[in-house]
C-alpha positions as CSV (number, residue, x, y, z in Angstrom):
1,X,14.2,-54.0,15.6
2,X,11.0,-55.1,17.1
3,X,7.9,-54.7,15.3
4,X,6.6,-52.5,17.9
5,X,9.3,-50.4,18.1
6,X,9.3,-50.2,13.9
7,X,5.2,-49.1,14.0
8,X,6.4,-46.5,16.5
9,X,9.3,-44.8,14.2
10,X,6.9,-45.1,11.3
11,X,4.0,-43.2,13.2
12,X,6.6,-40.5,14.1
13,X,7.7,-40.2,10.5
14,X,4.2,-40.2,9.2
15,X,3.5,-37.4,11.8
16,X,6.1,-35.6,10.7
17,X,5.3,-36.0,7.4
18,X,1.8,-34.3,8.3
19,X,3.3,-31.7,10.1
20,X,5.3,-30.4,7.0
21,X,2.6,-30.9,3.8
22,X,0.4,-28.6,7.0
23,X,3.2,-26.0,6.6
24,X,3.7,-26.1,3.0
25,X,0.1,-26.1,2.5
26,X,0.0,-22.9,4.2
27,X,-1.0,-23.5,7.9
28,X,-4.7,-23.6,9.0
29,X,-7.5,-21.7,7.8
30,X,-8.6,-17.9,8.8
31,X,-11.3,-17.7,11.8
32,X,-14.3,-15.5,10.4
33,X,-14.1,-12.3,11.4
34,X,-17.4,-10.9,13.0
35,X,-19.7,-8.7,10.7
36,X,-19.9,-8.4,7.2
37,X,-17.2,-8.1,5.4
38,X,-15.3,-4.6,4.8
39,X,-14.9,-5.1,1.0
40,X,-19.0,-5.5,1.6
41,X,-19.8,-2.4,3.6
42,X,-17.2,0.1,1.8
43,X,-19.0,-1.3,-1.6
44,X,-22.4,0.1,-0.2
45,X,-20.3,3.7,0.8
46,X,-19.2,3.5,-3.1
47,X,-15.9,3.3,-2.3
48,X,-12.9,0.7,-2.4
49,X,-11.3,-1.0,0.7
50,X,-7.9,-2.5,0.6
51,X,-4.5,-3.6,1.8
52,X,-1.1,-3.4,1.5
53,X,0.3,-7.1,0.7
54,X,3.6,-9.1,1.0
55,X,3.7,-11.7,-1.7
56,X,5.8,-13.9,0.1
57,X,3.4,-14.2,3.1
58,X,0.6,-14.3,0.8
59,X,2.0,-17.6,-0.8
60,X,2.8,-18.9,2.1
61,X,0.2,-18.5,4.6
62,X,-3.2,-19.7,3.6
63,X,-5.3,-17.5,6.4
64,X,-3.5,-14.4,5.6
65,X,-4.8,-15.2,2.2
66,X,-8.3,-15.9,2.7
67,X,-8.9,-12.7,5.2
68,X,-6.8,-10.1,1.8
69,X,-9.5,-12.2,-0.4
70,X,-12.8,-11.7,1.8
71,X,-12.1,-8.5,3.6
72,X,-10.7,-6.2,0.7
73,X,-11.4,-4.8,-2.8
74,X,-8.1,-3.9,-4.0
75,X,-4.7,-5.0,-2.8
76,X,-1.3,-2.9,-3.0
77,X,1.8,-4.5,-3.5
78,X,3.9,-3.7,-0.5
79,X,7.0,-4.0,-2.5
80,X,7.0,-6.5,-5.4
81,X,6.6,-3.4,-7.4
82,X,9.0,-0.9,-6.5
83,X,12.4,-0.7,-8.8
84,X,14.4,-2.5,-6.8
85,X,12.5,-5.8,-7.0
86,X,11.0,-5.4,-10.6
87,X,14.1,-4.0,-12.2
88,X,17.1,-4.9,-10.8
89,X,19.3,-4.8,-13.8
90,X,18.7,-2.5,-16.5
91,X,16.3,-4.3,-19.0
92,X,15.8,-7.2,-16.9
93,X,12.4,-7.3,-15.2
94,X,11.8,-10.0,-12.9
95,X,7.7,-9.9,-12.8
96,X,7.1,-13.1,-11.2
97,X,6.1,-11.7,-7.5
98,X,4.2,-9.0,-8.5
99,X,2.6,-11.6,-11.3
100,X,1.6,-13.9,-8.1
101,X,0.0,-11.1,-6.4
102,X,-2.2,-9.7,-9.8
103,X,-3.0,-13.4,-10.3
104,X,-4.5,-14.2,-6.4
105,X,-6.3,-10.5,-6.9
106,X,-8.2,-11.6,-10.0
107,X,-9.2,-14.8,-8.5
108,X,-10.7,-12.6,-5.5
109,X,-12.3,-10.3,-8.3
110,X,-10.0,-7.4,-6.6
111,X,-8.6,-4.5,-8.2
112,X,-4.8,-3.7,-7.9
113,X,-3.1,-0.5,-7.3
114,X,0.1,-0.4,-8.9
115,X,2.8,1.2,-6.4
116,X,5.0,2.5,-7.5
117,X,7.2,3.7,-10.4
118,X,9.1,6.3,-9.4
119,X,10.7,6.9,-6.1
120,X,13.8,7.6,-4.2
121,X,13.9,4.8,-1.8
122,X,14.6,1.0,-2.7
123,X,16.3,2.0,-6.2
124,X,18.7,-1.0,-7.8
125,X,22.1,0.7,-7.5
126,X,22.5,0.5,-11.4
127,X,19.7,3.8,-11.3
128,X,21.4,5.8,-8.9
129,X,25.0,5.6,-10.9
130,X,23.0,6.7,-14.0
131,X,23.8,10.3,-15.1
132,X,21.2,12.8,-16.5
133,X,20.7,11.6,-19.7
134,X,20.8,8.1,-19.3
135,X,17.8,8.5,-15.9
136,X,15.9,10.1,-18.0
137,X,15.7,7.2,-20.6
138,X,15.8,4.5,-18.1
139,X,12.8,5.7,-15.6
140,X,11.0,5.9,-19.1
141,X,11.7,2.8,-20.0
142,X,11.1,1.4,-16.9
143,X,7.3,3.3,-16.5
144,X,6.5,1.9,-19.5
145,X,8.4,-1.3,-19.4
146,X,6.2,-2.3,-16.3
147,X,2.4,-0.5,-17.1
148,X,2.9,-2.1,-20.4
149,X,3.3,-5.8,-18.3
150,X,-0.1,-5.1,-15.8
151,X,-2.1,-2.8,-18.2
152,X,-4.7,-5.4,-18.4
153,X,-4.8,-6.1,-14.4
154,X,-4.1,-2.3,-13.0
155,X,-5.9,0.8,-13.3
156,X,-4.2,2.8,-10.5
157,X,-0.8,3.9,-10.3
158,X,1.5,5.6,-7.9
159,X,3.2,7.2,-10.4
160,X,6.1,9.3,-8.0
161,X,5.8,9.2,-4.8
162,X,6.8,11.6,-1.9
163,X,9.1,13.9,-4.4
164,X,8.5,16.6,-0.9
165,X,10.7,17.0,1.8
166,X,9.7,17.6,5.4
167,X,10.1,21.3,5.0
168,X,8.1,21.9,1.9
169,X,11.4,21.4,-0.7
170,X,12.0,19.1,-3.1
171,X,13.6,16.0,-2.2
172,X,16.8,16.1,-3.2
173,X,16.5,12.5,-4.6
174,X,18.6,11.5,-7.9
175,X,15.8,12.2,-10.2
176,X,15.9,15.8,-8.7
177,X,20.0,16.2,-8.7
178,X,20.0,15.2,-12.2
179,X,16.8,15.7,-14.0
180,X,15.6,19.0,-12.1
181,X,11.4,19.0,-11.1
182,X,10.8,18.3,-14.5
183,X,11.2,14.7,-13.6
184,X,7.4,14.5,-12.0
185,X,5.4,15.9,-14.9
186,X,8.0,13.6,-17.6
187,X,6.7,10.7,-15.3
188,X,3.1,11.5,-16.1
189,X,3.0,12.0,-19.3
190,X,5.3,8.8,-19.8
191,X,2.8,7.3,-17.8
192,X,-0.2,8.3,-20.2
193,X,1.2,7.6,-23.1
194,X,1.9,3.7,-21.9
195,X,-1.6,3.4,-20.8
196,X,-4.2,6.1,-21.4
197,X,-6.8,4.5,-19.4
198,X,-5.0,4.4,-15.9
199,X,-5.3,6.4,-13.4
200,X,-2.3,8.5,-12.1
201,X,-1.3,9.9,-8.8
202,X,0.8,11.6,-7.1
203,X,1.6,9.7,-3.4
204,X,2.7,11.5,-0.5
205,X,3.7,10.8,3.2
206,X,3.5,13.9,5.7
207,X,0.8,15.9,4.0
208,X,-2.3,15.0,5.7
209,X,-2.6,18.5,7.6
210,X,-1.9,22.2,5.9
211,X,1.7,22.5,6.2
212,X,4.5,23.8,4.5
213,X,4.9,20.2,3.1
214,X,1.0,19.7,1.6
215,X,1.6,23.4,0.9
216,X,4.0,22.1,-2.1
217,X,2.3,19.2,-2.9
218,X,-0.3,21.7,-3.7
219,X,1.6,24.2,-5.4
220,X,2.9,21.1,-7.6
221,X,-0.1,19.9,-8.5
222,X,-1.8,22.8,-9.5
223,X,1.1,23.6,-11.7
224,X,1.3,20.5,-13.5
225,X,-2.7,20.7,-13.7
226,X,-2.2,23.9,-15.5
227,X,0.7,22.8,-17.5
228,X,-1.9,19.8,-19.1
229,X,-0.1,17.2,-17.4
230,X,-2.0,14.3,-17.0
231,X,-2.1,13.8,-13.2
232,X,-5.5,12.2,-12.1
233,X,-5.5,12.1,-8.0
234,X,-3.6,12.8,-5.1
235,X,-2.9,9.8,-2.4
236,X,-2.5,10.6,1.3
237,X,-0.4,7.9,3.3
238,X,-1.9,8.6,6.4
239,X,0.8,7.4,8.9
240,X,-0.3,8.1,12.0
241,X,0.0,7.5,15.6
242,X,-1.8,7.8,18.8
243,X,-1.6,11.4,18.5
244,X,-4.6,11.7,16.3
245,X,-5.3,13.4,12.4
246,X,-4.8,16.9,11.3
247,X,-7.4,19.0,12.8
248,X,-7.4,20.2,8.9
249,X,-7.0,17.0,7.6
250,X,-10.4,17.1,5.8
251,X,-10.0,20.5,5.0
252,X,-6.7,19.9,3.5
253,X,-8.0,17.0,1.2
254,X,-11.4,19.1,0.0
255,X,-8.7,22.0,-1.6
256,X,-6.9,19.1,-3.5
257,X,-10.3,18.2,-4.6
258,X,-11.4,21.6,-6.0
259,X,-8.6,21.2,-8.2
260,X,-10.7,18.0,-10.1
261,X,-8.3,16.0,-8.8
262,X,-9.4,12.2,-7.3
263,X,-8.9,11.7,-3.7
264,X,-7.0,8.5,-2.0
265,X,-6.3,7.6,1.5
266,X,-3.5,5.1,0.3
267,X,-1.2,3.6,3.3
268,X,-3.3,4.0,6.4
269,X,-2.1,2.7,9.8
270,X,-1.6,3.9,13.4
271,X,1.0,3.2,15.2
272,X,0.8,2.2,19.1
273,X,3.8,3.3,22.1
274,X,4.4,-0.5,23.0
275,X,2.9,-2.6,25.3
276,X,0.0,-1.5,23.8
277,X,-2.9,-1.9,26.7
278,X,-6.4,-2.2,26.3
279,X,-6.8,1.9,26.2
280,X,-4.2,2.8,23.6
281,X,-6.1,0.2,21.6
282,X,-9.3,2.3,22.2
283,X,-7.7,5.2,21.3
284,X,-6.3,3.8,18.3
285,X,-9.5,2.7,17.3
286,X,-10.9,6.1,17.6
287,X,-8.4,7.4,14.8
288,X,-8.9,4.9,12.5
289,X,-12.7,5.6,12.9
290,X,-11.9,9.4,12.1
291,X,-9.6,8.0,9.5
292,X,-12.4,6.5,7.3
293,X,-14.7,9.3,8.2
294,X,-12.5,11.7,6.7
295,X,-12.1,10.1,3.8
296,X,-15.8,9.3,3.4
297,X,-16.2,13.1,4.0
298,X,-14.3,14.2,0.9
299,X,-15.9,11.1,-1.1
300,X,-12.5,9.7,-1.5
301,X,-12.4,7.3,-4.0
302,X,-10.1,4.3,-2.4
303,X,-9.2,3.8,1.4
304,X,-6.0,1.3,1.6
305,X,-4.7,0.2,4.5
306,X,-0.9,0.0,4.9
307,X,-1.0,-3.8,6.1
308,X,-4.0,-5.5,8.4
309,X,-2.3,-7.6,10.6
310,X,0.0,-6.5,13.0
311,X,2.3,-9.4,12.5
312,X,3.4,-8.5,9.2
313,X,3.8,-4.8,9.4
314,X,6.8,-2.1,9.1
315,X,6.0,-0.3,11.8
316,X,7.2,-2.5,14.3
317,X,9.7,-4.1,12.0
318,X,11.4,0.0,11.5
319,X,10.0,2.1,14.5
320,X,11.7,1.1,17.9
321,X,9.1,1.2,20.4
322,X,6.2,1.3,18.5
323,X,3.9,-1.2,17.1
324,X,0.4,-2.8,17.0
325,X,-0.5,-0.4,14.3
326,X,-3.3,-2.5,12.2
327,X,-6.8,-3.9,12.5
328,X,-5.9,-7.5,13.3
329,X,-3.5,-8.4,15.9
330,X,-0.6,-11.0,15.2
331,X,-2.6,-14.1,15.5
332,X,-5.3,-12.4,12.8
333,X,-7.5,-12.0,15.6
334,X,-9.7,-8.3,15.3
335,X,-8.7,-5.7,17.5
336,X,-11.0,-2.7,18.3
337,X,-9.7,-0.8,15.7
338,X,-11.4,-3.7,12.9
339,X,-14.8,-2.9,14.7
340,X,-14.4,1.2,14.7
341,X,-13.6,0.6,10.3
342,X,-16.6,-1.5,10.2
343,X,-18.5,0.4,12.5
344,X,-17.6,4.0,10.0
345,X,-18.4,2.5,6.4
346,X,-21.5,0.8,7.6
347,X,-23.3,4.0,9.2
């Protein structure tokens, strides 16, 4: 081998080399985004900004990190939390990704909402083969199995979430089937005892206008206000599309309210028909203004976004057709809709 030829293979190696620590490193870092940051202007509304966040990509991926860590007060787990991932045996709790997440939010001095403890969807298969007795000891030991693990690190829990079917029923989940509607006001008061200081709310999807769904989410609420449960605050998803809010989205909210219950806008995003063009981005940016407006109107006391970047989000990975539903589009660069948030908590 000529020595030419040798200084050649090693410069390709070396390259190489580069190339990979770059990748494991986490790429490159995030391009400023223009303004102040959200995190800054929502502080200055008195109220929290934050994000949905995938652990994996969060590790990973060192300008997806920086932008959750400058832009955002409080951070969500996307799913590190959920049974499925946190439990997946009965008694064996696997903590680490949720334990990265808490650990890269107190190193951003960001808060954490816990989400979430109770739910029909993404349950280990050991839950759902449980029968009446045996749930009911298992989804306590599992709400206080886990608050007992972050009670130092969060103060906000999703304690059941969306219990309410479409037409205003209750989902016939296995906690209904086998523990009756009992099973939400258990939650709660397994959830105070494990740690009086949180605070706990109910989570539901499809009850941003008056409808016969919100209609039962109110009806439940009030109930379990009267029984002395101790529910703190109602979150609204806020799933929404190019076809705008609730007229009575505000409306809807302030009757919650009069009950003395907390306010949260908790999984906000809007999804886009794909391509999505310069004016459904306009439009889109429009609802996420009325988005924050709303909540700023009924002094809401967190606004979380369900994801920020459009390349890590589950409307285009679960909706066919649809898509482009955050502030930031896949290469982290602002879209109008980052402006039109901005724009909303600074005036």
């Amino acid at each position: 081998m000529s020595v030419a030829r040798g200084l050649g293979i090693g410069a390709a190696v070396l390259v190489i080399l580069l190339f990979v620590g770059y990748l494991l490193r986490g790429g490159s870092d995030a391009e400023p985004l223009p303004g102040a940051p959200l995190r800054e202007v929502a502080k200055q509304r008195g109220i929290e900004i934050g994000t949905a966040v995938r652990g994996d990509v969060q590790k990973r991926n060192r300008a997806y990190r920086q932008i959750i860590a400058a832009q955002f007060s409080t951070v969500t787990p996307e799913n590190e939390m959920k049974w499925y991932a946190i439990e997946p045996e009965r008694g064996e709790y696997s903590f680490g990704p949720a334990d990265a997440i808490v650990k890269q939010a107190r190193e951003a001095r960001q808060k954490v909402r816990g989400h979430t403890l109770v739910w029909h969807a993404q349950l280990p298969e050991w839950v759902k083969a449980l029968g009446p007795s045996e749930l009911r000891q298992a989804t306590r030991e599992h709400i206080r199995s886990v608050m007992a693990e972050y009670k130092a690190d969060v103060g906000v829990w999703d304690v059941v979430n969306e219990p309410i079917s479409d037409d205003g029923g209750l989902r016939q989940s296995v906690f209904m089937r086998r523990l009756g509607e009992g099973f939400i006001a258990d939650a709660f008061r397994t959830a105070r005892t494990a740690d009086p200081d949180a605070k706990l709310y109910l989570n539901e999807i499809g009850a941003e206008g008056i409808n016969a769904k919100s209609n039962r989410l109110y009806e439940i609420v009030r109930g379990l206000k009267a029984q002395g449960v101790p529910i703190d605050g109602v979150g609204f998803q806020t799933h929404a599309n190019l076809d705008g809010l609730a007229a009575d989205f505000v409306a809807n909210m302030q009757r919650f309210k009069a009950l003395g219950l907390d306010i949260a806008i908790t999984e906000a995003d809007v999804g886009v028909p794909l391509p999505a063009d310069a004016d459904k981005l306009q439009a889109q940016a429009r609802i996420y203004e009325q988005i924050v407006r709303s909540c700023l109107t009924v002094d809401c006391r967190s606004l979380t976004l369900w994801g920020f970047t459009d390349g890590r989000s589950w409307i285009s990975e679960t909706q066919a057709g649809m898509g482009a539903a955050t502030l930031l589009d896949e290469a982290l660069k602002p879209k109008p809709a980052f402006g039109a948030v901005q724009g909303a908590l600074a005036k």
